[in-house]
ZAMARGU-4260 file (C-alpha; in steps of 0.2 Angstrom, whole numbers, plus 5000, padded with zeros to 4 digits):
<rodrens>
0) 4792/4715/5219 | 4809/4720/5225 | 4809/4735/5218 | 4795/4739/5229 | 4801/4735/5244
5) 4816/4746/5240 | 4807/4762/5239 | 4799/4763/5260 | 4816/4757/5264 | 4823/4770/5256
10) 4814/4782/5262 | 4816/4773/5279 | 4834/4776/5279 | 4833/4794/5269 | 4820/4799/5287
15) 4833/4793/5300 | 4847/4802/5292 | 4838/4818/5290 | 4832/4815/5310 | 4850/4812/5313
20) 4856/4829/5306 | 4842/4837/5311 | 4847/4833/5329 | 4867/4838/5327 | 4862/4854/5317
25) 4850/4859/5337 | 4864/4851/5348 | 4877/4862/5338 | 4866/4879/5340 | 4859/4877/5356
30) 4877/4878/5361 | 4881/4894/5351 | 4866/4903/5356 | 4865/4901/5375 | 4867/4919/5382
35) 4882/4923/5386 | 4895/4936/5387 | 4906/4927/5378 | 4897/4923/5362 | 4905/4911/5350
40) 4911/4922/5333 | 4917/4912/5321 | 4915/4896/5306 | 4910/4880/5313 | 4909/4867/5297
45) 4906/4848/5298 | 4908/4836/5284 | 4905/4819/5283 | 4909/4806/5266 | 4910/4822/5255
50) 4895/4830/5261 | 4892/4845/5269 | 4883/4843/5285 | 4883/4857/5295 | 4892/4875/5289
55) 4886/4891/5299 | 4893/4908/5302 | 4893/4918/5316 | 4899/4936/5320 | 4909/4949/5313
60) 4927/4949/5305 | 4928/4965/5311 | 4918/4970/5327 | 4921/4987/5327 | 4914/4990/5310
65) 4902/4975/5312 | 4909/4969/5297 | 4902/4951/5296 | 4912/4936/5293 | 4909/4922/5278
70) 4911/4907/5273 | 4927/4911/5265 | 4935/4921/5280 | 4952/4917/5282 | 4958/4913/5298
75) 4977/4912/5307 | 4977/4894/5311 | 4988/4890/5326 | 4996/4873/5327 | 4987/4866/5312
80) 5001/4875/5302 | 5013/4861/5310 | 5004/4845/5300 | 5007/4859/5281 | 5027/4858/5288
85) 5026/4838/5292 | 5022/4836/5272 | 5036/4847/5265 | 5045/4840/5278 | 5043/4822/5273
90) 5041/4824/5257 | 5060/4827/5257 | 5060/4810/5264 | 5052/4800/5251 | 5063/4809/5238
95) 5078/4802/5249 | 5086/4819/5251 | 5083/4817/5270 | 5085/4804/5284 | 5075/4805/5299
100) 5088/4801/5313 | 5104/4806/5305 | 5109/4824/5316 | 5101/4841/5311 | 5121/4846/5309
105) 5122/4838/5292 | 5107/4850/5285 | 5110/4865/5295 | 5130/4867/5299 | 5129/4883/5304
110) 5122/4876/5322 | 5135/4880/5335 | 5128/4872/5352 | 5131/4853/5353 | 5115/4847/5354
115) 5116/4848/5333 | 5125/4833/5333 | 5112/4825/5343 | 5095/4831/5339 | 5087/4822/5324
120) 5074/4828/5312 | 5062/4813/5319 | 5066/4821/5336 | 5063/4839/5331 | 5046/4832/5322
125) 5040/4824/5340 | 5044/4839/5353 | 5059/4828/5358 | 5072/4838/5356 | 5071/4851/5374
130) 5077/4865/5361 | 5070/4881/5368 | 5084/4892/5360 | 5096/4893/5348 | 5112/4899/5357
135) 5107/4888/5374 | 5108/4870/5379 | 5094/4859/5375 | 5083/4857/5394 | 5084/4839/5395
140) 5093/4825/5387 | 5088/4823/5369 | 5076/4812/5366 | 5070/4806/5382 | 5057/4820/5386
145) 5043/4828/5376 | 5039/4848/5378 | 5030/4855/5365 | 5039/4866/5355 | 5037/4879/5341
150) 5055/4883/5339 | 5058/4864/5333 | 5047/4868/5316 | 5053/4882/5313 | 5071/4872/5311
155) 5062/4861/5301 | 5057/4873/5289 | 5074/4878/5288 | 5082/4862/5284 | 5067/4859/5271
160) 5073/4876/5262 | 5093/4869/5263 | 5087/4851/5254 | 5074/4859/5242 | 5084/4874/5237
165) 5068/4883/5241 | 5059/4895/5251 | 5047/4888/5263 | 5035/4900/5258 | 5037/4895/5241
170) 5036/4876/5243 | 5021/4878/5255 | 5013/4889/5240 | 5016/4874/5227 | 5007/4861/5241
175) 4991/4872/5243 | 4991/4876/5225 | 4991/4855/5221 | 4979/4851/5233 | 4966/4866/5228
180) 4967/4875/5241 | 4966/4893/5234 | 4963/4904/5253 | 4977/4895/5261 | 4994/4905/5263
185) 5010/4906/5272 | 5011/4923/5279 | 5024/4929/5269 | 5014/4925/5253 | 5004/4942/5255
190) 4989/4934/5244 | 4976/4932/5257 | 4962/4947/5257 | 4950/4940/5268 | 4958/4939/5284
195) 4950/4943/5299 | 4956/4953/5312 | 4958/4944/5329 | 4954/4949/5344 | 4957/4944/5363
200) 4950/4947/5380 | 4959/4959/5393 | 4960/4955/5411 | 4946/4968/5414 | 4935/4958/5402
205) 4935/4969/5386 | 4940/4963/5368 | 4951/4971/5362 | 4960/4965/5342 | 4977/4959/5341
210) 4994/4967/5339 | 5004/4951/5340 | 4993/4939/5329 | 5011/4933/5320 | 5022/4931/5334
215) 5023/4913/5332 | 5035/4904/5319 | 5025/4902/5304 | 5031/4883/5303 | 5025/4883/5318
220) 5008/4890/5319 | 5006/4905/5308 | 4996/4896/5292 | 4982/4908/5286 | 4966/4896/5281
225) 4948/4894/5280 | 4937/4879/5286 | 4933/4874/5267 | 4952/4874/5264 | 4953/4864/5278
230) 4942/4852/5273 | 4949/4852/5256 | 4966/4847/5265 | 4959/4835/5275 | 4953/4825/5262
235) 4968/4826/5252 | 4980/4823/5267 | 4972/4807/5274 | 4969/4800/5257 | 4987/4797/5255
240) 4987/4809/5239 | 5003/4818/5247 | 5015/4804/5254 | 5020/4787/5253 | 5009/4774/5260
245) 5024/4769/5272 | 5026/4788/5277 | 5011/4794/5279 | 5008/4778/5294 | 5021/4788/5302
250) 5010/4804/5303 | 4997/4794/5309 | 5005/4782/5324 | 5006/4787/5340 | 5025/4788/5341
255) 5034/4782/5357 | 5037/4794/5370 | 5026/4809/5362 | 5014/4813/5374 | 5009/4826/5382
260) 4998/4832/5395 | 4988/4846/5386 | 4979/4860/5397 | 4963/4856/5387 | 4962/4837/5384
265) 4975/4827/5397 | 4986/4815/5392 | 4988/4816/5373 | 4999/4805/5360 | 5005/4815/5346
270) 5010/4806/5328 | 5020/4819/5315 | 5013/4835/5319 | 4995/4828/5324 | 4986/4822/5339
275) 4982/4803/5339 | 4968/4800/5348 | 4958/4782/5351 | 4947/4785/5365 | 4931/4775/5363
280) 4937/4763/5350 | 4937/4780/5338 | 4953/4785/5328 | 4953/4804/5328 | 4966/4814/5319
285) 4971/4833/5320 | 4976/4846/5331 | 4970/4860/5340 | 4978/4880/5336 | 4980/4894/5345
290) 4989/4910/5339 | 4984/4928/5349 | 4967/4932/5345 | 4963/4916/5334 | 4958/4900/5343
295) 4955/4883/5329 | 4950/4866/5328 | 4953/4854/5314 | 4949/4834/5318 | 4947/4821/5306
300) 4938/4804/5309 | 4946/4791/5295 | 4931/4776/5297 | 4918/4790/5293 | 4927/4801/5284
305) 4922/4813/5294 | 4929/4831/5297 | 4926/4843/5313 | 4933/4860/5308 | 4929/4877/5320
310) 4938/4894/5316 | 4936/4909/5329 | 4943/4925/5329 | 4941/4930/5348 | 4951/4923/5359
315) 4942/4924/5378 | 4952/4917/5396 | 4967/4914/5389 | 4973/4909/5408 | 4961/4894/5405
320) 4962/4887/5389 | 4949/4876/5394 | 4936/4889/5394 | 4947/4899/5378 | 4943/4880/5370
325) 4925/4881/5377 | 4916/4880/5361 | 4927/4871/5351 | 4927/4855/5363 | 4907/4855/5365
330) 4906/4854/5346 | 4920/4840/5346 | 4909/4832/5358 | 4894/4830/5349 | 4903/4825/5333
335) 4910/4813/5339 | 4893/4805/5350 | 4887/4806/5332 | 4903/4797/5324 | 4899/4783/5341
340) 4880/4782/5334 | 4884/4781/5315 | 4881/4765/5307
</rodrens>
C-alpha cells in the first residue's frame, strides 16, 4: 500500500516544482521583453542543486554584424575576477608561504612609500589599505577605512607571483584548468575565441563598442568567462574543493570594517573578494562586475545551492549604475523570492 501512496505524492510534489519554475521562467522574461530602448543583450543562467533551471540567450555578440551571442559567449567579467585572485592568493596561505598581517614590504621590497611597512596583505584583501597610487601616500590611516580599490589586487597578484615563482597568468591558468573551466582566461592567455565585443551607451544615447574594455588591472577585474564557467566555479569554490576549511570561512565572513556603501545595493559587507550578504535570514555570496562595455552578476545562495549568474555586453547609464544594473537586480530579486519560498 505504501507504494501506492508514493506515486500521486510524487506526482504532487513533481506538479508544484514544475508550477514553481514555470512561474520564475515568466517572471524572468516578462522582465526582458518589456519594450524598451534599452533591451537586455546578454546570458542570464540559473541553477539550483546541480540543475539547470533557467539558461536563455538574448542579443547579438556583435550588433553591428547581428552576430548572435551563445551559450558559450565569453564575457569580460568585472569584479568577479577579484574572488579567482582571493584563491591564488590564499592558497599561498595554506601552503605557509604567506602571512596575512605581516607588511606587504617582506613580499614586494621594491615599494618605496612607507605605507609598505604598514599595509598588510589581509588589508590589501579588504579595500583597507587607502592605496590609490604607487608613488603617493595612502588617503587615510591604514586600516581604519574602507575604499574599494582595484590597485590593491593588482598588488596582490604581484606578491602571488613573488611567493609562487610564477606568473599570475600562469597560476590563474592552472586553477581554471583544475576546476573545469575550459572558457575562462586571464587576458594575457590569448585562448579565448568567443569573446564578445562590448558596447556602451554615449551621452546622446547611442551604443557605441568599447575601446577601453581592459583598462582595469586583470586581478582586479579583467577575468574573461562565461555563465556555465561561472557556474562550474561556483560549485567548486563554495564546496571547499580550493581551500582549507579554516580559510575558505574567511572568504565567507563579513570581515570587520569592510563595508561599503555600494551605488547599487546600500550598505554592503564584503568577506575576501565577495559580498556578504544576510538580508532576510538568506546568505548570499558573490559580487557584482563592471568593466566598460560589460556589466555581470554572479551570486550564490549556499542553503540552496543555488546560483544567479547574468552576463551583458551593453553597458547603458553608466552615470547611474542603478539603471546600468537594472536588469541584473530585477533577476536577483526574483531568485532570491524564490530561494524565500523554496522548501
Amino acid at each position: 500500500m505504501k507504494y501506492i501512496l508514493f506515486l500521486p505524492i510524487f506526482l504532487i510534489a513533481t506538479i508544484v516544482t514544475l508550477g514553481q519554475q514555470n512561474i520564475l521562467d515568466k517572471q524572468i522574461d516578462s522582465i526582458i521583453s518589456t519594450k524598451t530602448t534599452k533591451p537586455f543583450n546578454g546570458v542570464i543562467f540559473f541553477s539550483q542543486n546541480g540543475q539547470t533551471k533557467y539558461s536563455k540567450i538574448f542579443g547579438y555578440s556583435d550588433i553591428d554584424k547581428k552576430e548572435p551571442l551563445k551559450l558559450n559567449s565569453q564575457f569580460v567579467i568585472g569584479s568577479i575576477s577579484k574572488q579567482f585572485t582571493v584563491v591564488l592568493v590564499l592558497r599561498e596561505l595554506d601552503k605557509g608561504n604567506i602571512d596575512l598581517y605581516t607588511p606587504i614590504k617582506k613580499y614586494l621590497p621594491e615599494l618605496t612609500q612607507s605605507w609598505a611597512d604598514t599595509v598588510t596583505i589581509h588589508h590589501l584583501l579588504t579595500h583597507m589599505h587607502g592605496i590609490t597610487r604607487l608613488d603617493k601616500p595612502t588617503t587615510f590611516k591604514v586600516g581604519t577605512q574602507y575604499s574599494y580599490s582595484q590597485i590593491g589586487y593588482d598588488l596582490l597578484s604581484k606578491i602571488v607571483e613573488k611567493t609562487s615563482g610564477k606568473s599570475f597568468a600562469e597560476l590563474s591558468k592552472n586553477l581554471f584548468e583544475e576546476c573545469g573551466m575550459k572558457n575562462t582566461f586571464h587576458p594575457d592567455i590569448k585562448g579565448y575565441n568567443n569573446l564578445a565585443k562590448g558596447y556602451t551607451e554615449n551621452e546622446n544615447g547611442k551604443i557605441e563598442f568599447e575601446t577601453e574594455t581592459f583598462k582595469n588591472y586583470a586581478a582586479a577585474g579583467s577575468f574573461i568567462s562565461t555563465v556555465e564557467d561561472l557556474n562550474i566555479w561556483n560549485n567548486c569554490f563554495y564546496s571547499g574543493k580550493l581551500l582549507k576549511r579554516k580559510t575558505m570561512k574567511m572568504v565567507e565572513t563579513k570581515q570587520n570594517g569592510a563595508v561599503r556603501d555600494h551605488p547599487i545595493f546600500g550598505i554592503t559587507e564584503y568577506g575576501y573578494g565577495i559580498t556578504v550578504d544576510t538580508k532576510e535570514n538568506i546568505l548570499q555570496l558573490g559580487q557584482t562586475g563592471f568593466a566598460p562595455g560589460f556589466i555581470s552578476m554572479n551570486y550564490y545562495f549556499p542553503k540552496t545551492k543555488t546560483s544567479v549568474i547574468v552576463l551583458e555586453n551593453v553597458a547603458y547609464e553608466t552615470d547611474d549604475l542603478k539603471k546600468t544594473f537594472y536588469y541584473h537586480t530585477e533577476i536577483l530579486k526574483i531568485v532570491r523570492n524564490e530561494i524565500k519560498n523554496y522548501r
